[in-house]
C-alpha positions as a printed Julia matrix, in Angstrom:
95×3 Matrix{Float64}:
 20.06  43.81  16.6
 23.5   43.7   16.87
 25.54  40.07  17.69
 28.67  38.85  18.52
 30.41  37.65  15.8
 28.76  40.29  12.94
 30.91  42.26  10.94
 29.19  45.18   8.83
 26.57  42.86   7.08
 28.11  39.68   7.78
 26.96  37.51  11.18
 28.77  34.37  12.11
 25.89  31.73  13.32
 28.3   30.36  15.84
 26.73  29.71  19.17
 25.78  27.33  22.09
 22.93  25.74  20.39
 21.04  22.17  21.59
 19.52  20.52  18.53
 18.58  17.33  18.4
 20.3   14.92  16.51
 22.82  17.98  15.59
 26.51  18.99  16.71
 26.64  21.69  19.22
 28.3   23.72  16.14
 25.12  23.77  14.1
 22.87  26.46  14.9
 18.81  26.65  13.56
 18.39  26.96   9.97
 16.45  29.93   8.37
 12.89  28.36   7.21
 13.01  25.38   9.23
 10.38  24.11  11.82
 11.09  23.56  15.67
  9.91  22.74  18.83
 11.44  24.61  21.07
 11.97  23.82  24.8
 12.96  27.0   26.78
 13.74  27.27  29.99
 11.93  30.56  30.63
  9.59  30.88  27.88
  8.27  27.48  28.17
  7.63  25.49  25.26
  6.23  26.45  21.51
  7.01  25.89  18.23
  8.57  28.57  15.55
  9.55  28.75  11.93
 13.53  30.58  12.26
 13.46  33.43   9.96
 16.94  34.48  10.43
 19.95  32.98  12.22
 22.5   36.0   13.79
 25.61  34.91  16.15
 23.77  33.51  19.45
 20.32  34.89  18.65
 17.38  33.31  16.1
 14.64  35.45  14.96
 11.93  32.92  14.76
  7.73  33.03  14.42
  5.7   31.35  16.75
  3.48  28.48  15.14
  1.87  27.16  17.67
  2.05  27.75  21.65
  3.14  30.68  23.64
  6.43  32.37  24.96
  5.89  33.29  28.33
  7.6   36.28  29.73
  7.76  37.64  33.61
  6.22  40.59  32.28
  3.01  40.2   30.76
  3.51  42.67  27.57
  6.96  40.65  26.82
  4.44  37.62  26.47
  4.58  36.6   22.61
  1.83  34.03  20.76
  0.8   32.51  17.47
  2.46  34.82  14.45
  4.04  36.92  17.24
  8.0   37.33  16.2
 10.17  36.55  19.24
 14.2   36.22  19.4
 15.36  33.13  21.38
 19.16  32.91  22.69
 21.04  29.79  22.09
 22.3   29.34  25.52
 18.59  28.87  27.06
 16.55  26.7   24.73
 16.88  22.93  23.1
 15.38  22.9   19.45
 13.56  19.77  17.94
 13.36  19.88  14.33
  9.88  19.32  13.03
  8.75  18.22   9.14
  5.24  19.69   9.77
  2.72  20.53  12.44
C-alpha cells in the first residue's frame, strides 16, 4: 500500500486522526486496542498492526466492518485498513 508521506521504507504517521483523550497529531499505535466508531463501517473493535501516513492496518476483535458490497464486509480476525479522516478511535486496556 502506498501513503502519503512514505519515502522508500520510511512512512510518516501524520494524519487526521480522532482519538480520545489524544491530540489530533497522534495517530493509533501499533499493538494497541480500539474501539473504533466509523462512519461507514459502523462500529468494531481492532488491535492496529501497523500505522502508514493516513491509513492503519488493524485486526478486527470483536464486531464487524460493514461494507456496501457484501464481499468488502470484514469480521472477527478479518484484517481491514481504516482511513483517519472517517473513524474516531477509543483506546481500550482489554476486551
Amino acid at each position: 500500500m502506498s501513503a502519503k508521506g512514505c519515502t522508500g521504507d520510511r512512512c510518516s504517521i501524520k494524519g487526521d486522526w480522532a482519538i480520545a483523550g489524544k491530540p489530533n497529531t497522534a495517530a493509533p499505535t501499533p499493538g494497541q486496542m480500539y474501539e473504533v466508531r466509523h462512519s461507514r463501517k459502523g462500529t468494531f473493535k481492532v488491535r492496529v498492526l501497523a500505522v502508514e501516513g493516513e491509513w492503519a492496518r488493524c485486526v478486527i476483535l470483536v464486531g464487524v466492518a460493514k461494507a456496501v458490497m457484501q464481499y468488502n464486509v470484514k469480521y472477527e480476525e478479518d484484517e481491514v485498513t481504516i482511513r483517519d479522516t472517517l473513524s474516531y478511535w477509543i483506546p481500550l486496556e482489554e476486551l
